[in-house]
N, C-alpha and C positions, 0 to 999 in steps of 0.2 A: 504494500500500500504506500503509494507514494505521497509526497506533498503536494505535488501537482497537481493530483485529485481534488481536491478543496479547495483550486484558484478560481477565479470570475471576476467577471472586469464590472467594477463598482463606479457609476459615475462621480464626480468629488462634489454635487451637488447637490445629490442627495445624502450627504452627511448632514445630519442635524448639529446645527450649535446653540437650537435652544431649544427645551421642550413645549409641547403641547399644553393650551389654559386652554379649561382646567385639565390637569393630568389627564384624567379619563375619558378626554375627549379625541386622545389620541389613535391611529387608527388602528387595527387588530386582523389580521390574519389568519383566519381561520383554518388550518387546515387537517382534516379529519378525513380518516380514509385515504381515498384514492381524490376528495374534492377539496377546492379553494372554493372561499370564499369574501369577501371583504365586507368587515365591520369595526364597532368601534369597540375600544376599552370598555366605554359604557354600557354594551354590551353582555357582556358577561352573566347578570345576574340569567340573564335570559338563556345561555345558550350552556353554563352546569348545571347540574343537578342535583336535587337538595338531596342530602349525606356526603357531595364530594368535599375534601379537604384539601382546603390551600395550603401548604405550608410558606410560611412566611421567616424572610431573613433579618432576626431584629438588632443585627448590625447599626452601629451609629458611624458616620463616616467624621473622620477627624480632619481641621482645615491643616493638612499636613506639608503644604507650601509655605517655606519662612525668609524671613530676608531683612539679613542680618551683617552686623560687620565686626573684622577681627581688627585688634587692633595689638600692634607690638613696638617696641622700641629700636629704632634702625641705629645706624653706627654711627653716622654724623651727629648723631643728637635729638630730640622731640621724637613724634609718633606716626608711626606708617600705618596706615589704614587701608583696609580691602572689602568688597562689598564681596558677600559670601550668600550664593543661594542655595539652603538645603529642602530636600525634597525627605518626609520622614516614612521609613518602608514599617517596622515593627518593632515593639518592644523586645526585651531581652531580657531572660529570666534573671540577670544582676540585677535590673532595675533601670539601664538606662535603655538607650535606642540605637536600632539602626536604622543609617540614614545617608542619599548619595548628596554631594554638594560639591557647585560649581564655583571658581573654579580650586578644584579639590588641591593642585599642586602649591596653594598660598594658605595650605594649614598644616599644623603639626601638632602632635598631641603634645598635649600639656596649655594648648591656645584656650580662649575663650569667644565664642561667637555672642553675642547682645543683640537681641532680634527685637529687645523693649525696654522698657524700663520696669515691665514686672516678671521679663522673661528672658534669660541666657542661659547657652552650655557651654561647658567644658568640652574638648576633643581630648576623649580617652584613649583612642586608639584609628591609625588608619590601615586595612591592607585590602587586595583584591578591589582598588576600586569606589570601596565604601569608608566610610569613618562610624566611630559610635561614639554618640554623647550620652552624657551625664548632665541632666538639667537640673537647674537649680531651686524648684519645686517639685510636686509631688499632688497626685490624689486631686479633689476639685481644685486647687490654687492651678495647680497645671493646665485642667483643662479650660479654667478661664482666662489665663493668661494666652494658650493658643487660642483660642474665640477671636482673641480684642488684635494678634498678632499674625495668626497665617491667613491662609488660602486656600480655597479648596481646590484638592487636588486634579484638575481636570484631566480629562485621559490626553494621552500626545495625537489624537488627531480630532480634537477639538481645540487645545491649544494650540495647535497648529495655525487655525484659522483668527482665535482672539484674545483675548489674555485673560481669567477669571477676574470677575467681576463678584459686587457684594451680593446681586441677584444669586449667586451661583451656592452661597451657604443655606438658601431654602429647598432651590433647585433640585441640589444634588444630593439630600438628606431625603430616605423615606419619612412616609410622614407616621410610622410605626418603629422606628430606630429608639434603640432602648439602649444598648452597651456598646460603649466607645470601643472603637479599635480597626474601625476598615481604613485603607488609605488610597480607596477605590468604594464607590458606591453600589450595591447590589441592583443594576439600572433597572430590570422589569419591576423592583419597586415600586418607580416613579413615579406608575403610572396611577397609581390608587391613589386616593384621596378620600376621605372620612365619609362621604356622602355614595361611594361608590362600597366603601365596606360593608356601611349600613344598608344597602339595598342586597350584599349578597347574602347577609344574615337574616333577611327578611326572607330571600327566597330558601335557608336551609340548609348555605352551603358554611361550613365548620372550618376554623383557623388554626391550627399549628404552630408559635416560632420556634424556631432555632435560631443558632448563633455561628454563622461564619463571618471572623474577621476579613474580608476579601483584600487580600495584598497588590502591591505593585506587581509583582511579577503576573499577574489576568494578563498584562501588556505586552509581555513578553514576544518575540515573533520565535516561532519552529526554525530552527535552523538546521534540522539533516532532513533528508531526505524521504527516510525512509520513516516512517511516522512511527511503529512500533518504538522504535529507540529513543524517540523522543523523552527527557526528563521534567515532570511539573514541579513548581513551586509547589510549596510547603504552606497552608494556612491554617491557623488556629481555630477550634470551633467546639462548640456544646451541641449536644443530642439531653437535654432533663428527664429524670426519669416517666415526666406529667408530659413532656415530650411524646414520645417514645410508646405511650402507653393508649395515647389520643389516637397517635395515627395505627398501631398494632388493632385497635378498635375499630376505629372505620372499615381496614382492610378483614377485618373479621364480618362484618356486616356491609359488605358487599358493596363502597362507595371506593369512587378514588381517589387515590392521594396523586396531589398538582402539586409540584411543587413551583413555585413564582421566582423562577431565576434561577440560572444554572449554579450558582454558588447554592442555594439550598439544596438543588438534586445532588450534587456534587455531596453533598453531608452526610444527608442521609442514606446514600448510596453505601458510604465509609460506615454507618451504624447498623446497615442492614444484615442478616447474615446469608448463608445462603438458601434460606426458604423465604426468607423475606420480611421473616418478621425485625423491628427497628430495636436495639438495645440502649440503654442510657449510654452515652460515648462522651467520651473531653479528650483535645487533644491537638493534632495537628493531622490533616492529610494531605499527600498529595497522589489522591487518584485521580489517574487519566481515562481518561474515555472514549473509544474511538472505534468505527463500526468493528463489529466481531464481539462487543463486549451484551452480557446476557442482563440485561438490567433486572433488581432483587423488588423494588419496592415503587419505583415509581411506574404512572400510570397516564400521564400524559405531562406538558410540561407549559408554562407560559413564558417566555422571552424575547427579547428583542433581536436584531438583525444582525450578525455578526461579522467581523473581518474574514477578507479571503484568507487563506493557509492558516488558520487559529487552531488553536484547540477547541476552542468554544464551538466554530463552524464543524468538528469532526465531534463534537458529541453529540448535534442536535441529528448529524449524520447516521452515527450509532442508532439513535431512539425512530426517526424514519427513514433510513437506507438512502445510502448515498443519491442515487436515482432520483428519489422524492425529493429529496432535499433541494436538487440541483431545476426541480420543477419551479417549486415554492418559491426559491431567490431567483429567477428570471422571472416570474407573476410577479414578487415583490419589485423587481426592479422594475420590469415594463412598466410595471402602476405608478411608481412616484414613492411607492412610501421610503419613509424616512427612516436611516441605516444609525445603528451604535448607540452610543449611551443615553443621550435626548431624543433618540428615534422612535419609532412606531413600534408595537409590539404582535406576536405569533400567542396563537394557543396548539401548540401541537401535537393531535391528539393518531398515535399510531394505531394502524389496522390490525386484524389478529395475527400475529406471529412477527411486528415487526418489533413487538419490545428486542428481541434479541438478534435485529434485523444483523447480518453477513456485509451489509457493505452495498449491496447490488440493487 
């Protein structure tokens, strides 16, 4: 299976750089079976059915964009100053961070970066590329101090086009995010809004969260060839035992489990075993997914449009075979809708026998 398989020519115009008001009214892709069809987010209540179970990712996304300056004593005398931009990837079981930062070759450990007046780090350590800090709070002081100092972290081909803005810290925040720590946003989130939860509970259909921290590395691009070899990032995440026990329930009485973005399939995938049933899980995973793989627990999926040669593109390939897939994003393309994190979103629901679809 090569990378090559998962290329298609994306126009750069239909990249979204800003979402759909209100979220829900963003457009939705239905595709079920062997059929497309086009509708909206808003949709939804209408088109599950009461007992299925969304699970939801209640990841909080941290503004993990800082910009900041070192500052040191030169040899002639007074003080050299450098503007230092760091990008914050994940905590570190010491207590401080990892984090990349430009330009990296005007620091050294033992420096101190000041991104505010209620927020700086120390550089503890640089190698491979990366540096890790040591900041100089802790617990809420921390996280309001980044509030009032970073950025949210936009993905690099939205950046690409404009620079994040203050709009971009309600944007890019589900509006059900409970625990700090993504530094990337769970984006089929986005789409839900309080008025669109409320009508799916009206119709029946039952919530789940989990917790995957979603890291920098979602961004990552595939670099061999041969897709099996490929290695994923690592990210932190909760399976509760009240978790765990919800959705083993549902699947016991005959509803399905959705998960809302490939970071919660991705979870639960990790907690399931192989009959399917979900166990309480903490931890880190980094499973990949890509056709040939037999899915344990999920039953259809909601997300949004993904980059060519990704990972994310070869898992949605996995759940309806590459073929279907390759239908789906040309209908999506031909139509207009709108690709990546602020984009439009898919409900993807496979035919019988493609949970474990081959590839074909």
């Amino acid at each position: 299976m090569k990378l090559s398989d998962f290329d298609f020519d994306l126009p750069e115009a239909l990249i979204a750089t800003r979402p759909a008001r209100p979220r829900s009214s963003a457009r939705l892709l239905l595709a079920e079976g062997d059929g497309i069809a086009d509708r909206t987010v808003a949709d939804l209540p209408g088109i599950l059915r009461p007992g299925d179970r969304l699970v939801l990712n209640n990841t909080k996304v941290i503004p993990a964009r800082l910009s900041g300056t070192r500052s040191r004593t030169v040899p002639q005398g007074g003080e050299g100053v450098a503007r230092i931009e760091v990008t914050l990837l994940e905590p570190l079981a010491s207590g401080g961070w990892s984090a990349l930062a430009r330009p990296l070759r005007k620091l050294k450990a033992g420096e101190v970066i000041r991104f505010s007046d209620a927020l700086s780090a120390e550089v503890t350590g640089i190698a491979d590329g990366r540096l890790t800090l040591a900041f100089d709070c802790e617990g809420a002081a921390f996280e309001a101090a980044l509030a009032e100092a970073g950025q949210m972290p936009l993905p690099p081909y939205i950046a690409a086009l404009r620079p994040p803005d203050a709009q971009d810290m309600d944007d890019y925040q589900p509006v059900f995010a409970r625990h700090a720590g993504a530094v990337a946003s769970p984006t089929a989130s986005l789409h839900f809004d309080a008025a669109l939860l409320a009508a799916l509970r009206a119709r029946g259909v039952d919530f789940t969260e989990v917790t995957l921290h979603v890291g920098a590395g979602t961004f990552l691009p595939v670099k061999v060839e041969d897709v099996a070899t490929h290695r994923m990032h690592a990210e932190r995440g909760e399976v509760t035992p009240a978790a765990a026990a919800e959705i083993n329930a549902t699947r016991a009485a005959g509803g399905r489990i959705i998960p809302v973005g490939t970071t919660a399939l991705r979870l639960i995938e990790s907690a399931a075993d192989a009959s399917g049933a979900l166990h309480p899980w903490q931890g880190s995973t980094d499973i990949f997914i890509y056709p040939g793989y037999r899915f344990r627990v999920t039953d259809a999926l909601i997300t949004n449009f993904h980059l060519p040669r990704s990972t994310l593109l070869m898992l949605v390939s996995a759940l309806m075979g590459q073929g279907r897939i390759r239908r789906i994003y040309a209908h999506a393309t031909n139509s207009g809708y709108r690709f990546f994190s602020y984009g439009d979103a898919s409900l993807l629901i496979p035919g019988p026998g493609e949970r474990s679809a081959d590839g074909t």
